[in-house]
N, C-alpha and C positions, 0 to 999 in steps of 0.2 A: 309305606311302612317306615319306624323309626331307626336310625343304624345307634348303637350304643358306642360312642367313640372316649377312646381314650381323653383325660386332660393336655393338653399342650403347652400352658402355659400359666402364668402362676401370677394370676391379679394381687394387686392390691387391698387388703379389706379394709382397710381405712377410704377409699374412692366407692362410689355408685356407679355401676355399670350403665348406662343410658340408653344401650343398644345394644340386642342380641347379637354378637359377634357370631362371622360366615366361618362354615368348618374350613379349615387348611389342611387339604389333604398329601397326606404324606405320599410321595408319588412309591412306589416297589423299587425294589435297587435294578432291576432290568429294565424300568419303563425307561422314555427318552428322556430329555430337559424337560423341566418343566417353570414358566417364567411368572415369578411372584407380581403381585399387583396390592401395592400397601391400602390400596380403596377396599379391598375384598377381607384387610387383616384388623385383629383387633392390635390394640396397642399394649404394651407391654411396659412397666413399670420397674419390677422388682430386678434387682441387680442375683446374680448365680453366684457374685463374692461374695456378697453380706450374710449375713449370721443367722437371720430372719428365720425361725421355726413356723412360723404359722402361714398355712396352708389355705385357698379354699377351692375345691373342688369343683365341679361343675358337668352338666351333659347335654352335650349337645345332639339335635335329632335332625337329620337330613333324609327329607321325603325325596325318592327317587320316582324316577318314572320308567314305566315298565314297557315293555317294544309294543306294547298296544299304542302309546303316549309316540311315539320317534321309527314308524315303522319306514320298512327301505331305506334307511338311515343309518349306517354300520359303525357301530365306535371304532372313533381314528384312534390311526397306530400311535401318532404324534399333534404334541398340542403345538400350535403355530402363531409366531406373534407376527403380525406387520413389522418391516423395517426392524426383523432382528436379526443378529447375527446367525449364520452357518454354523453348522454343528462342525467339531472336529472330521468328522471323515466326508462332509461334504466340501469341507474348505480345501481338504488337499486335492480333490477333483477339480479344482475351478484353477484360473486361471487369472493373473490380476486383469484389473479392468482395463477397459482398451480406449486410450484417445483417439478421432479418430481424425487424419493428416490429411486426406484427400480421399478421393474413391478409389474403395478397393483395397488402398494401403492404411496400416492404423499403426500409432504410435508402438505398441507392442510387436505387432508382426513387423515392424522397420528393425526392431535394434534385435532379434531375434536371428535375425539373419546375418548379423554383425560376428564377427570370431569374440569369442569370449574373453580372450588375450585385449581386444582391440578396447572393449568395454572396460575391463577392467584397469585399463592404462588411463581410458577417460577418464573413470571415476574418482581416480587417484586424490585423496584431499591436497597432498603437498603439490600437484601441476594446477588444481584449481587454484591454490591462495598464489600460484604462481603467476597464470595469466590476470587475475585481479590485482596483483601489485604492476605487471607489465602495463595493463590499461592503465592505470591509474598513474605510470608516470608516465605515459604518453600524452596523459590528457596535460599532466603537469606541463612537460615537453610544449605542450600547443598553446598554452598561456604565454611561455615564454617566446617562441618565434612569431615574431606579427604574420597575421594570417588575412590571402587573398591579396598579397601585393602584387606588383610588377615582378617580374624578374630583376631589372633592373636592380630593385631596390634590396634585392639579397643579393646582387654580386656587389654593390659596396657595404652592405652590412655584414657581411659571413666571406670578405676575401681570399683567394688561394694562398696570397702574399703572406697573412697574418690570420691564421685558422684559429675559431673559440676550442681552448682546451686543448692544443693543438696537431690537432685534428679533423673539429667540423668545419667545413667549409659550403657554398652555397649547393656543392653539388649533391650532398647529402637533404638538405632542404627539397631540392627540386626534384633530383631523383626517386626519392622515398614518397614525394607528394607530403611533409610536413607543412607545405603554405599552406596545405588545405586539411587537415592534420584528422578532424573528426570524417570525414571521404575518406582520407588515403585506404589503399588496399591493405598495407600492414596495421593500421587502427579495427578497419572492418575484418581484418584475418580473425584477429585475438579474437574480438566479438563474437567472433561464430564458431572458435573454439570452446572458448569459454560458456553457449550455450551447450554446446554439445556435451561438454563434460557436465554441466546439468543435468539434460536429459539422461545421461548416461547412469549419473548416480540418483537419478530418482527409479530408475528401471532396475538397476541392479541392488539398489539399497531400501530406499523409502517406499515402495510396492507391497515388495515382500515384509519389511516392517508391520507396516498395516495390515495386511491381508493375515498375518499371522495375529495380531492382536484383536481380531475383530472374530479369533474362534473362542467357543466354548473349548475351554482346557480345563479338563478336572482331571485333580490327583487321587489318586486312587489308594494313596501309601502313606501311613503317618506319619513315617520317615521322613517321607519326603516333605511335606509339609513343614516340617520343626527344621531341616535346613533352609528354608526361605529366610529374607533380611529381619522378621517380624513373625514370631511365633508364639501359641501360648497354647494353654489348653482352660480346659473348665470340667470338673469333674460333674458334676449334675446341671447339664444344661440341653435345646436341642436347635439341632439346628434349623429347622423352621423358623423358632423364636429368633435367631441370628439373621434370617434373611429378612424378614419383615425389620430390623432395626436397621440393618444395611439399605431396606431401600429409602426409608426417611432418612439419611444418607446421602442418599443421590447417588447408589450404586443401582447399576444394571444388577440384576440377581438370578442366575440361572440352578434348580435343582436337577439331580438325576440319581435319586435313590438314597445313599448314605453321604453322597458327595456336594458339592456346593463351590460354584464360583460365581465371584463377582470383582465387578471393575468401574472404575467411571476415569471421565478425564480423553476419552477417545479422540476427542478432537485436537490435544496435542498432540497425538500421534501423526494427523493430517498435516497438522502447519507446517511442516519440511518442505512436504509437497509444494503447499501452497508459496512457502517461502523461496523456491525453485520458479514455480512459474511466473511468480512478479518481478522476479531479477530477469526473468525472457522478456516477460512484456515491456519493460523497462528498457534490456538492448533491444530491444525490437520497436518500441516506439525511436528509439536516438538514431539508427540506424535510419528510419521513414527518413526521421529528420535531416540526416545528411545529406541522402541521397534522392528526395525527394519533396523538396523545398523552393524556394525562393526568397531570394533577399537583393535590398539596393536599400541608397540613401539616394538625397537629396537635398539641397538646400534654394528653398521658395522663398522672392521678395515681396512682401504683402501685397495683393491686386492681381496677383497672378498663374496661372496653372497650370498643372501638367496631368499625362495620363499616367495611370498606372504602369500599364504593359510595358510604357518606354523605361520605365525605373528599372522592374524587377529583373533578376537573372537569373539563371536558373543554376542547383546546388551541386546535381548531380543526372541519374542516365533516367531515373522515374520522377524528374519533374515534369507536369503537366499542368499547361494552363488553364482556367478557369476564365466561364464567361464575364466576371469581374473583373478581369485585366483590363477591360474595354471602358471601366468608367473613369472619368475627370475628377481629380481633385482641383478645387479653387481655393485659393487663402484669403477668406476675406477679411480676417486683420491678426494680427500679430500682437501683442502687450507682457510686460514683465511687471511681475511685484516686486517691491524692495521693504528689506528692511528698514528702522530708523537711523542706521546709521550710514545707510544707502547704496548697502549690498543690494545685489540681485536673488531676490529668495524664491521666487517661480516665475516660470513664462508659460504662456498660455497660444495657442494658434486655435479660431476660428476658422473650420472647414466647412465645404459645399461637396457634397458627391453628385455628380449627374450624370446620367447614363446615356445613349447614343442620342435618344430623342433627345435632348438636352431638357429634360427630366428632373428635377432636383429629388432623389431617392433618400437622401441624409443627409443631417448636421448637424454638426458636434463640435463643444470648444473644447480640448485636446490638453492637458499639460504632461507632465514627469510623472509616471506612472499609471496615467489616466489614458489609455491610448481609446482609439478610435479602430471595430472590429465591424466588417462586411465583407460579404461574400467568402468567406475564408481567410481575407488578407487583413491585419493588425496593422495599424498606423502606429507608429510611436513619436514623442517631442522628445528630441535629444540632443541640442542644441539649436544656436541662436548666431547671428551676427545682425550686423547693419549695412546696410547694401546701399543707400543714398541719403543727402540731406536736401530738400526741400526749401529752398531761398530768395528774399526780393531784394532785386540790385538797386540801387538807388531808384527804388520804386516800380522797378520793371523785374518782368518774369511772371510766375516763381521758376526758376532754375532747378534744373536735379546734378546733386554731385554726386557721384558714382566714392564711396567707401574704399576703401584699402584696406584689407590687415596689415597692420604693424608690430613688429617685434621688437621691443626695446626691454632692454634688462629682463630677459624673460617673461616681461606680461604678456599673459597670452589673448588678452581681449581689449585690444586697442585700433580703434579704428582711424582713418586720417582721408583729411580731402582736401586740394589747394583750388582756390580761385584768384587766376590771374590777373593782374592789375596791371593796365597803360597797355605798350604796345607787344601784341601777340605773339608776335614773325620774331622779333628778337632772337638770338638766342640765347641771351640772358634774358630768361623770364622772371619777373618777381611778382609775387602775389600774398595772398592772404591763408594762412593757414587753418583748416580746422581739424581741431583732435574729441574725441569723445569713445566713452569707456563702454557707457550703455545708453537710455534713450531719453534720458530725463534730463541732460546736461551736455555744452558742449562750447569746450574753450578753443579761443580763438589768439591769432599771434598776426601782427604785423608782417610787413617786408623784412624786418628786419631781421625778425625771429624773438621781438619782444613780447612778450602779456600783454593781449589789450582789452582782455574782458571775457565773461562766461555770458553763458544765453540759455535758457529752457526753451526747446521747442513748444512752439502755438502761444510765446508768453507775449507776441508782438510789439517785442519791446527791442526799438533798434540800437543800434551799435555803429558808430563812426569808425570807421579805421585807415587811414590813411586818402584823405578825404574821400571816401566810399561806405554808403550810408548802407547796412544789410540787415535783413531779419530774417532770421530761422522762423521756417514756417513749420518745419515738421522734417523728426528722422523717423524713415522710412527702415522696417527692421527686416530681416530673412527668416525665415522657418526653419529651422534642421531638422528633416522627419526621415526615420528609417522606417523602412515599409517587407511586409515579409507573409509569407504563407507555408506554415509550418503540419503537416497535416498526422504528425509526429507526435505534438502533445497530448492531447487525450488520452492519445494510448500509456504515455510515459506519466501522467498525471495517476491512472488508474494503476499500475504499475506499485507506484509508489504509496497509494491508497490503501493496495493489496499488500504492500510487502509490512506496512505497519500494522494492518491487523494479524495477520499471520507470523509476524514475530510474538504479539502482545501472548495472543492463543498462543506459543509455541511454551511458553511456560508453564501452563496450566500443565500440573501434574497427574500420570497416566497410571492409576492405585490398581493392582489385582488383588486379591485376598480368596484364597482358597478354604475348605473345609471339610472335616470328615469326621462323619459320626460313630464312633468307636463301641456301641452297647450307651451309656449314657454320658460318654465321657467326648467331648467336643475339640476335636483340634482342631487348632487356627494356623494361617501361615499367610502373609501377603510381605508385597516388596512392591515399591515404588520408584520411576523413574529420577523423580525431581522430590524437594522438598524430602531430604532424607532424615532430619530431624524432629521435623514435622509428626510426620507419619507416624513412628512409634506412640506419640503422644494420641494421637486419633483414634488408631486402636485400640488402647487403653481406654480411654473414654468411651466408645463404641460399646465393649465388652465389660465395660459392667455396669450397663444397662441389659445385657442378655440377664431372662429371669432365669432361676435356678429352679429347677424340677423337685420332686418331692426326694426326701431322704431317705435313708436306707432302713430306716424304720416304719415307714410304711406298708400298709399290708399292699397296694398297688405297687411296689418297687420292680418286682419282677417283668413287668409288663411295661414299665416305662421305659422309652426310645426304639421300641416297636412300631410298625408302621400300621398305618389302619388299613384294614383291608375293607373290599368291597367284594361284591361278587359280580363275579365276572360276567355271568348272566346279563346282569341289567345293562342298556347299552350307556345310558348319561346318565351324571348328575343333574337332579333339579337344582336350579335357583331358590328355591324355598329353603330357609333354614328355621329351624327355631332350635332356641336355647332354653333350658332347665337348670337353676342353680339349687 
């Protein structure tokens, strides 16, 4: 059969309809939510402001099907969306959702049983920005004391004689554990207060946030509506036609009778959250890292190699070795680039990895920023020196001289080697000197300590110096690699992954907008979290594009903002619509 339904909305007649528009049925003011779907609506053009007297009518016919069509099938009390929000009196039944910590115990039922007093001390915003400035100069604090020395080397840097600031002295270093500054117990204290008063104010604060934002809230009072941040009304409008514009929009749109709410932006409400648990993942990867790491250096002469295991040390009480500890590193050669004016502008170290069977599992040539990663453990180049020079004595050898560092006027990369000349046992020995800075050059000095010439390694081109004929064959350079296994990063990588998307989200603004249909007369009311200037403008915009119903001179006026009824009898609406203009 046909149902004769009221007009709802107010085309265009300057446009051709293309498509018989599906009826929008007005739900009864007692029925539940009911959740609009813009694919099922027509679209609406004419603005409820404008001036516009001309009308066109229309009737639409919806074939029902009758309990022959749908038997043992009983029409539902409530229409139900996938992945929608709780109705209001279901929301205050529930409970927030629960992480869950281990077996048995869940995130919720831990701070539940916490005193309320206790919680709310945590949550405190002023002890949060407190313990995040404490960390933060501790970390300062750990820049400035060198970190992992000897003792030794803090009782004459921090004396009781002459105390920094005076006051700190070595015992405060040692005591407190600042050599080891990111381990110490008072660094990891803060830490895990500092979570806690996270957890504390996402449970007491950001929970209940959300879980209240995520109900249907309708206002039931026009009053109350016109005090919202954003109000207005519309004398011949309905609010049907306003949820269908709200939801090409990008608002959620929920009805239930003469009422109406809708909202978007929900996921700002989350990023709190989320912005809480990347600052955990965050202390909680640095934390792996302190205490559950390994670090060493070393410095390798090219040709030569060591294992792992004898480097690394271990950070703290959950370091654990790893079956890699057990391979060889080999150096099989060493090289530096130079600028043109014959800086050192990179260096580079060729490795060998092999494993017990003497294996070669990897190789990689290695520089400044370029490290070398297996089995967990990170190679890095981070320094260099020279460790021998390579020589023919008056045509015999080649000889190896063992390098020096030398300090002179603060250069800090000078190397030096003597080769003695005439008789040995003396104990005035006199010899021949050589100096060099890096590996491309290397000047040389008599007995006397005069100049007696420069020489390029492998340039085999000799040099007399006090009748002793020599040639640099080759300087022989060292590796400085720091070696480490951090099992700490990823988690502090993703951390920090998380914490920039969930700020980005955190802005995105969280729009409610309420409604109530008065007889034909449409209140508006919405308020928004962010974007306060904004919004008013949005609305505006929004609303008048609602069409405006027929006027008070129509002989339909009485009838309009009525709701259509149905008879109760039938159990469903068909799918079948057709329209009559």
């Amino acid at each position: 059969m046909l149902l004769q339904a009221l007009p709802m909305d107010l085309l265009n007649p300057t446009k051709t309809l293309k498509q018989s528009p599906r009826l929008l049925q007005s739900a009864p003011f007692n029925s539940p939510p009911l959740f609009l779907n813009t694919h099922h609506l027509p679209t609406l053009t004419l603005s409820s402001r404008s001036r516009n007297k001309r009308y066109l009518l229309f009737r639409i016919g919806c074939k029902l099907k009758t309990s022959k069509d749908r038997q043992n099938k009983p029409m539902p009390k409530k229409i139900t969306v996938p992945d929608a929000a709780p109705s209001v009196s279901e929301g205050n039944e529930g409970s927030p959702p629960e992480f869950r910590i281990s077996d048995g115990i869940s995130f919720v039922g831990f701070f539940r049983k916490m005193p309320r007093r206790i919680l709310s001390g945590l949550s405190n915003l002023p002890l949060a920005i407190g313990e995040m400035f404490t960390i933060a100069g501790l970390m300062a604090l750990g820049t400035f004391i060198d970190q992992g020395e000897a003792p030794d080397f803090y009782f004459q840097k921090y004396p009781e004689e002459n105390p920094v600031l005076g006051f700190f002295t070595w015992r405060w270093v040692l005591g407190l554990g600042f050599d080891h500054m990111f381990s110490s117990p008072v660094f990891l204290g803060m830490l895990v207060l500092l979570a806690a008063s996270l957890m504390a104010c996402t449970y007491t604060t950001q929970i209940p946030l959300v879980k209240v934002a995520r109900r249907w809230s309708f206002l039931h009072s026009a009053d109350v509506i016109r005090k919202q941040e954003f109000s207005d009304s519309l004398p011949r409008a309905s609010i049907q036609d306003l949820g269908v514009i709200l939801m090409g929009a990008g608002y959620e749109v929920f009805l239930k009778g003469p009422s109406l709410y809708a909202f978007k932006g929900l996921a700002g409400r989350f990023a709190p959250i989320g912005v809480h648990l990347a600052m955990l993942l965050i202390m909680g990867g640095a934390t792996l890292s302190a205490v559950g790491s390994f670090r060493g250096s070393v410095t390798v002469p090219q040709g030569l190699n060591f294992v792992v295991g004898d480097v690394l040390g271990p950070s703290g009480f959950l370091s654990t070795p790893t079956p890699a500890f057990d391979t060889e590193v080999h150096v099989n050669r060493f090289y530096m680039d130079y600028y043109d004016s014959g800086e050192v502008s990179q260096f580079h170290t060729d490795l060998s990895l092999f494993n017990l069977d003497g294996k070669e599992v990897m190789r990689k040539t290695i520089s400044v920023n370029d490290p070398l990663r297996y089995g967990g453990i990170t190679i890095y180049q981070t320094d260099w020196s020279i460790s021998a020079l390579q020589i023919l004595k008056d045509g015999e050898g080649p000889y190896n001289l063992a390098m020096a560092p030398l300090k002179v006027n603060g250069d800090k990369k000078l190397y030096g080697t003597f080769l003695p000349v005439g008789d040995t046992d003396s104990s005035d020995v006199k010899g021949i000197s050589m100096l060099a800075r890096d590996l491309q050059s290397i000047i040389l000095y008599d007995q006397e300590g005069k100049f007696a010439g420069v020489r390029r390694p492998s340039s085999k081109l000799p040099i007399e110096i006090d009748s002793v004929k020599i040639v640099i064959e080759d300087a022989i350079g060292s590796s400085g690699l720091n070696l480490k296994t951090d099992p700490g990063v990823p988690i502090v990588y993703a951390g920090f992954g998380a914490l920039m998307l969930t700020t980005c989200i955190s802005y995105l603004s969280h729009s409610q907008i309420w409604a109530l249909q008065d007889g034909t007369t449409l209140v508006i009311g919405g308020k928004t979290n962010r974007a306060k200037l904004e919004f008013p403008e949005e609305m505006n915009h929004l609303l008048d594009k609602v069409p405006e119903i027929v006027g008070s001179g129509d002989p339909l006026n009485g009838l309009i903002g009525q709701p259509i009824t149905i008879d109760s009898s039938l159990p469903e609406q068909s799918e079948s619509i057709t329209g009559e203009f």
